[in-house]
N, C-alpha and C positions, 0 to 999 in steps of 0.2 A: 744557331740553336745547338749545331754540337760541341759547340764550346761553353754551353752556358751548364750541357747535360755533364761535360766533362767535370765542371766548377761542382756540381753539386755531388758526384759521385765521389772528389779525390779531393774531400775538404776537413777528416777529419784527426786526421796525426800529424808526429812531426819529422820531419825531414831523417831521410833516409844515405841519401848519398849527398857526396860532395859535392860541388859547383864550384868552376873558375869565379874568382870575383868581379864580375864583368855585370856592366848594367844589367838589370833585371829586366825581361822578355816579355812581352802583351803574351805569348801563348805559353808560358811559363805558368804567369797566374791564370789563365782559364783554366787550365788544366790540374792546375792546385798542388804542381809537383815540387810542396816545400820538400828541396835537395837542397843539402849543404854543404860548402868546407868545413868538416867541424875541427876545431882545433884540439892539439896534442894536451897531451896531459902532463902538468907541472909535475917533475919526478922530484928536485931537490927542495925548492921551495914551497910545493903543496904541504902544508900541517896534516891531511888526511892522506897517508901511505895507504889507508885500505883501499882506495881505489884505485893503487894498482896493484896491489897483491892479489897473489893467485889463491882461488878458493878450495883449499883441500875437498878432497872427496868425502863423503859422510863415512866408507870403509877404510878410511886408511887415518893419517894421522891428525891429531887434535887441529881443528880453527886457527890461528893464528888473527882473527878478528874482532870485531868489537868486545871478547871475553877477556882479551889482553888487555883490556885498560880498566880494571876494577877499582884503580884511587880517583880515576877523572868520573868513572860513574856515579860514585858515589857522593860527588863531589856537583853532579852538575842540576841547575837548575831543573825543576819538574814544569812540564807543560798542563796545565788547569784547563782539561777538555770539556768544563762547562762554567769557562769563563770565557768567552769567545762569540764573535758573531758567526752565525750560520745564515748561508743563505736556502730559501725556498722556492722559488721560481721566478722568471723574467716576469715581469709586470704584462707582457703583450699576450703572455699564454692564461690571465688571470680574469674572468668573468666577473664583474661585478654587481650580475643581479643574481647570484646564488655565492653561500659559503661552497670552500674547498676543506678536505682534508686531507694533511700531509705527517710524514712521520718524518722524525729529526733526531737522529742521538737515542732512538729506543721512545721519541719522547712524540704523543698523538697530539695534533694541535689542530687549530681549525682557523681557514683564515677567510675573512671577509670586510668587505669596503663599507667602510660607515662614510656614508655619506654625510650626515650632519658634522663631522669633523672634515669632511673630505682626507680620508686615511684611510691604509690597507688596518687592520688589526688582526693579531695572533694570540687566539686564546686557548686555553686547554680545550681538547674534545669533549668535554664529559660536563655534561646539565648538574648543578651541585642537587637537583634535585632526584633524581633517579638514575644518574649517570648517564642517560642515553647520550649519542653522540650529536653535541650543535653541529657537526659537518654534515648533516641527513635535515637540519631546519631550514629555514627561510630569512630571508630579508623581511621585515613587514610593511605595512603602507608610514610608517615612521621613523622608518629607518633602523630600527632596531632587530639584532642577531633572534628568532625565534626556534625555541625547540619547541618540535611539532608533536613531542611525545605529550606533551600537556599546555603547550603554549605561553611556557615562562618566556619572558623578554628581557632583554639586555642591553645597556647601551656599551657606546666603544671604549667607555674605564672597566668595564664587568660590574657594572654593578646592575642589579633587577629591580627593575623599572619595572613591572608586569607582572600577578599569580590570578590568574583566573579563579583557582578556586578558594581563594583569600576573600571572604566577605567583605566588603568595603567600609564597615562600620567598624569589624574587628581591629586587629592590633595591625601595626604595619609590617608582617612580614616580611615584605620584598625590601626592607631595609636592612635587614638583621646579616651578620657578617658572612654566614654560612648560606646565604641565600645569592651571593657573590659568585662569579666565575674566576678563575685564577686568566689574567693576563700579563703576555711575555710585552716587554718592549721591542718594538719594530721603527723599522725605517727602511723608505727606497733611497738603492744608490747605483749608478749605474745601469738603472732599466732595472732593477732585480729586489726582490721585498728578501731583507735579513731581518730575520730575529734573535733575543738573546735569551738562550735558556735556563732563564730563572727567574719566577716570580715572587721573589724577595724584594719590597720597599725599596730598601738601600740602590737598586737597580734601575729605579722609575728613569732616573735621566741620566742613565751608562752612556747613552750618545753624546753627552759633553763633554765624557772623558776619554772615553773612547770609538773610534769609530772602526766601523768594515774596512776591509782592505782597497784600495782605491785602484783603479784601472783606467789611466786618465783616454788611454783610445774609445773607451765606452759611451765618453760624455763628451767629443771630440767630433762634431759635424762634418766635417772633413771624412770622415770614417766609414765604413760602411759596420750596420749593427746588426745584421741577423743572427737571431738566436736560437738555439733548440735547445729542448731536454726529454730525458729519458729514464723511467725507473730503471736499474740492473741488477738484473739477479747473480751477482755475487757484489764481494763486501766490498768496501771503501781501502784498503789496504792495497788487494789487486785491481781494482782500477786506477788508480794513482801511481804503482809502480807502472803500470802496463802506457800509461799515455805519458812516461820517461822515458818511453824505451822504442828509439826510433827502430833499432836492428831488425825486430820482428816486420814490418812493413810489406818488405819487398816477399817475405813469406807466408805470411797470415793472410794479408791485405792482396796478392796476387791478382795482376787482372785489375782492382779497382783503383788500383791508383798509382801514376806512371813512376819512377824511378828513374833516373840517369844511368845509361849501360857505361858498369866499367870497360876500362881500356881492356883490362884483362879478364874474361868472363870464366868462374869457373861450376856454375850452374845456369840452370834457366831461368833463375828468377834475380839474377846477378846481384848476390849479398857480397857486400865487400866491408874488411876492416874498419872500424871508427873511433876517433876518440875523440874521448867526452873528458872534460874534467870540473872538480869541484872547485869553487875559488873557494869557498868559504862555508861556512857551517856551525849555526848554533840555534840556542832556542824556539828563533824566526824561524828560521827554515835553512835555505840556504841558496847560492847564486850560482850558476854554473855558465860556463864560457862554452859552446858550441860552433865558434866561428861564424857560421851564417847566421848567428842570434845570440843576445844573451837570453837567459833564463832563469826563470825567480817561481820555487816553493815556498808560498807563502802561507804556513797552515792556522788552521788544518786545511781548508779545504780547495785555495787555488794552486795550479802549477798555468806559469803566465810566461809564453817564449816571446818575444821581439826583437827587431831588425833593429839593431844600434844606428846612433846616428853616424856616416860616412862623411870621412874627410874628405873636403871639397876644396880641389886647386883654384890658383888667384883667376883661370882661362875657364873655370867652370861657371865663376860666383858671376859672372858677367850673362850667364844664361839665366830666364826666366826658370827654367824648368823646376819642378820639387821632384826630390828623392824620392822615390817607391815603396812604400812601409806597409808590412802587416805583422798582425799576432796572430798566436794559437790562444787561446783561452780557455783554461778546462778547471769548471768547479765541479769537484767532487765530493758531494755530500755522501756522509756515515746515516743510514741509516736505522737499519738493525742487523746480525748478523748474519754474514751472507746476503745481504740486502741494501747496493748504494742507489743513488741518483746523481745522472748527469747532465753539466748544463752547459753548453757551450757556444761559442764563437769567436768569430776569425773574422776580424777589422779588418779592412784596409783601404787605403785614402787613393784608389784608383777604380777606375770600374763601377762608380758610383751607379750608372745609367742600368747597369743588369738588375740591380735590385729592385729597379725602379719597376720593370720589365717584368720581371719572373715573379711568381709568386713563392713564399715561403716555403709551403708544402715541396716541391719541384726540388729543391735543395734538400730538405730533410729526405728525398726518396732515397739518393745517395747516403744518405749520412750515416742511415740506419743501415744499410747494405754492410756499409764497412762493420759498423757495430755488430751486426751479424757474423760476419766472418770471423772474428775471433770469441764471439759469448760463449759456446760451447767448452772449447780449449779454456777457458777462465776457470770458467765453473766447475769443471772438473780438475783443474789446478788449487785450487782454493781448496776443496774439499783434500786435496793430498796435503797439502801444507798444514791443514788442521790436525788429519790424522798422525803426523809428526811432531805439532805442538810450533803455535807461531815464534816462541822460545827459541826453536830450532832450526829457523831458516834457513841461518849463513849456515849452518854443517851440512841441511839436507840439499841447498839446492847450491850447483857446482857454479861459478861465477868468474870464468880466469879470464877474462878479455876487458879493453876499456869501456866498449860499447855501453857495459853495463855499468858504468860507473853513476849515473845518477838513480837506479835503479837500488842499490847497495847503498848511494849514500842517505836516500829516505830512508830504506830500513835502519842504517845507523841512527838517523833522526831518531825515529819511532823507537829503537830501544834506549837510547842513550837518556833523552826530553821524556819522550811519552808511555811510560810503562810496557811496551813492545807492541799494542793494539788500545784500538779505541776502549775508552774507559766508560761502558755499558751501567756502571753502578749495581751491580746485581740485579738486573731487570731480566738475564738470560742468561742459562745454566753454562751457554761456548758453543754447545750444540751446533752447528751447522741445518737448516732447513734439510732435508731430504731432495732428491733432485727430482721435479717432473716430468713427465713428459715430452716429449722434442719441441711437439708443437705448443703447449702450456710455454716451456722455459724460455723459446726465442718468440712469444707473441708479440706482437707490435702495438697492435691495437690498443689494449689494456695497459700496455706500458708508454706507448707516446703517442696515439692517435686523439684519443680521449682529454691528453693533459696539454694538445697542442693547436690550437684556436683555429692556425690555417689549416692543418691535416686535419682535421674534424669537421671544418666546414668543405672542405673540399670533396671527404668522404661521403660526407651526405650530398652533395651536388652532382656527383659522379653516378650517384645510385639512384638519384632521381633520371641523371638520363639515357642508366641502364632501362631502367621500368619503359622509360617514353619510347628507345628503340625494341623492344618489347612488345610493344603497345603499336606501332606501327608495323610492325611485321606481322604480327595479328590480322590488324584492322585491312592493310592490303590485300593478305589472303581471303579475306572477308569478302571483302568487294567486287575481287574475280569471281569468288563462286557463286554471288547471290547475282552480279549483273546475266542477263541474259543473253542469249549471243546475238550480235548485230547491234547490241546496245552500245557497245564502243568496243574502236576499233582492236585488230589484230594489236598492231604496234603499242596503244594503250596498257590492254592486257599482259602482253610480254613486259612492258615496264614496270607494272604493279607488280608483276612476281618477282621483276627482278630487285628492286625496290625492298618486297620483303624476305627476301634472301638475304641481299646486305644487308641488312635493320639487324636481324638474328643474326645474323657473322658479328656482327661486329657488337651486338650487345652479349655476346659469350666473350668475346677480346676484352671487353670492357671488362667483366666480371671478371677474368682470370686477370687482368691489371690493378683494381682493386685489390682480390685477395692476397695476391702477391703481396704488394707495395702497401699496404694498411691490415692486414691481418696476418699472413704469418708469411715467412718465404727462408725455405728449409736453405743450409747450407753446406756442398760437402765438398772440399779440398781437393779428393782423389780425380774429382775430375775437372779442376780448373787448369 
């Protein structure tokens, strides 16, 4: 068991330190300490010198950065941030006897299961009728999407099949164009429902031409698939650099998740040099060689690391055994600013028997911990980044080591392809949200207990046998004080008290475990 606690606490970045190349260890992966040898960075043959140039100061002299190539910028291909599939949530976190609502690209949609087609569908949120939100309606006994604000109906094309207050003899309303829902084309791939945002004709059947980004460990039985997500209160820009960027681990992450001690330790939380480098870089994204993985940004919204295939001597091919393989998986959905969502997981074709074992929840308890320990430092980084202008990254923030080389080369991405930030369309002035609260900004609940099937049901399961130990601790004192004396004996009575002692001890443990692990659980650095 504390290796299964270990798995689910130290499961959500990427490798930190090196590793000899030596077989992979059963208490390696329980413990989830992807550590790597990462490889050096191509100095003469890399095409991208920015990753290793050192980043001037914002006080002293000019960038010498991506400002230096204004004939290639001008020159290179533009990235169409609403020509693209987006995804929306794992299929296993998606209930299918009520809609959901989700926001994508600034963009409010509503998703729910038509059963008469057997399909997820994504339609805008807003009733053509009074705009109320269909993510607040119902399924009906017919299967059709109902908004509850007057009980228009819809089937899974958008079109309205249903106006209550349309007399039946009058003209046919619920046919007429503007009586219509605007629908996005969707598809499941990999456990996961994408949609494409725009509801333009010309788009009906985008899936022929093009599809979602493909992850074949997802759909690979061999594999293990547990998945989470989680809304994040800051943007898509800094959570995508930030799950690039192994270095902060052994800092941020302190305590939750083991690291390899260098030979030579020169703090306590033993950060050591690393290099990262790009192979390659263009409109796709780009591929990066880490030694203990390769790695592929593939946007906008995945950064995908796995364990290449190893060369196998002619004294190995003779053994039954297979190689030891996992990924990182981290989609990062844009979705307004200052406002992403995350969806992630971490395959791997051993170990199959713990998933079988532990329930889902039990791993996200960990996962959000980690998430926890750096939200605060984001959100407050992000809003500095703004007040300098995203424009001004590479001068404002100092970058001379290789660590950060894939860090540096998505921002390259993003200014060079995608106009330097996601392309909002004028839906939002740039504004930054205001920051709230401690406990508001790191809740759990609201951001992934709610959107998370197993942590939801678990929540309620837990709080029902909070009430019951409650409820017994009561009912025991009860029964001491009403029995009379001689009615049962000493030893009885001592048992009932004791009885409801524990019951209350331990339905307050409960309670303070709950709140913790499903509603909010503060974090502060100074004292890890």
């Amino acid at each position: 068991m504390e290796a299964m606690l270990a798995f689910s606490v130290r499961s959500l970045h990427i490798p930190t330190v090196p590793e000899p190349p030596t077989p992979l260890r059963k208490s390696f992966f329980l413990s989830t300490q992807f550590n790597s040898p990462l490889s050096s960075l191509h100095g003469n043959n890399s095409k991208f010198k920015l990753f290793t140039a050192l980043s001037p100061s914002p006080l002293t002299e000019p960038s010498n950065l991506p400002e230096d190539e204004p004939e290639v910028e001008a020159q290179a291909e533009k990235f169409d941030w609403y020509s693209q599939w987006y995804p929306l949530m794992p299929i296993c976190d998606l209930d299918k006897r009520a809609p959901h609502a989700k926001r994508v690209m600034g963009l409010d949609v509503v998703v729910w299961w038509d059963r008469n087609e057997g399909a997820w569908k994504v339609f805008d949120d807003a009733c053509p009728h009074r705009l109320a939100p269909l993510s607040e309606g119902r399924i009906d006994q017919w299967g059709r999407l109902q908004c509850v604000y007057h009980g228009w109906c819809f089937n899974g094309s958008g079109e309205c099949k249903f106006i209550p207050q349309a007399p039946p003899e009058g003209p046919p309303v619920h046919t007429f164009k503007k009586a219509c829902v605007a629908a996005y084309p969707s598809t499941v791939q990999n456990d996961i429902l994408w949609f494409w945002p725009n509801t333009d004709p010309q788009y009906k059947d985008i899936i022929s031409r093009k599809r979602p980004p493909y992850i074949p460990e997802l759909d690979d039985p061999s594999y293990t698939r547990t998945m989470g997500n989680r809304d994040i209160p800051y943007g898509y820009e800094v959570l995508i650099e930030n799950l690039m960027d192994p270095s902060h681990v052994p800092y941020a992450h302190y305590g939750l998740m083991r690291t390899q001690k260098p030979k030579v330790k020169t703090d306590r939380e033993g950060g050591r040099p690393l290099e990262l480098s790009i192979e390659e870089l263009d409109i796709n994204g780009f591929r990066a060689d880490q030694g203990w993985s390769n790695s592929k940004f593939m946007p906008p919204c995945i950064f995908y690391a796995y364990t290449p295939d190893q060369p196998v001597s002619s004294a190995e091919t003779q053994k039954p055994s297979v190689q030891k393989k996992f990924a990182l998986i981290f989609v990062c959905i844009p979705v307004s600013p200052g406002k992403s969502r995350l969806i992630w997981c971490f395959p791997r074709n051993f170990g199959l028997w713990m998933e079988k074992i532990v329930p889902r929840w039990f791993f996200h308890v960990g996962q959000n911990l980690i998430l926890d320990s750096d939200l605060y430092l984001l959100h407050v980084e992000e809003h500095k980044i703004m007040d300098v202008g995203q424009a001004n990254w590479q001068k404002a923030c100092f970058v001379p080591t290789k660590a950060d080389a894939l860090v540096i080369g998505f921002r390259k991405w993003l200014k060079k392809y995608a106009g330097g930030q996601v392309d909002w369309r004028g839906k939002y002035s740039g504004a930054l949200p205001p920051t709230p609260p401690r406990e508001q900004l790191m809740d759990r609940y609201w951001t992934h207990v709610v959107n998370c099937r197993s942590c939801s049901n678990a929540y309620k399961s837990l709080n029902v046998v909070e009430v019951m130990l409650q409820i017994i601790s009561v009912a025991s004192i009860g029964i001491v004080a009403t029995m009379k004396q001689g009615v049962i004996s000493a030893t009885a009575r001592n048992s009932m008290v004791v009885l409801a002692v524990l019951s209350f001890a331990l339905s307050r443990w409960l309670a303070h475990f709950i709140y913790k692990n499903f509603r909010y659980h503060d974090y502060n650095h100074a004292f890890r």
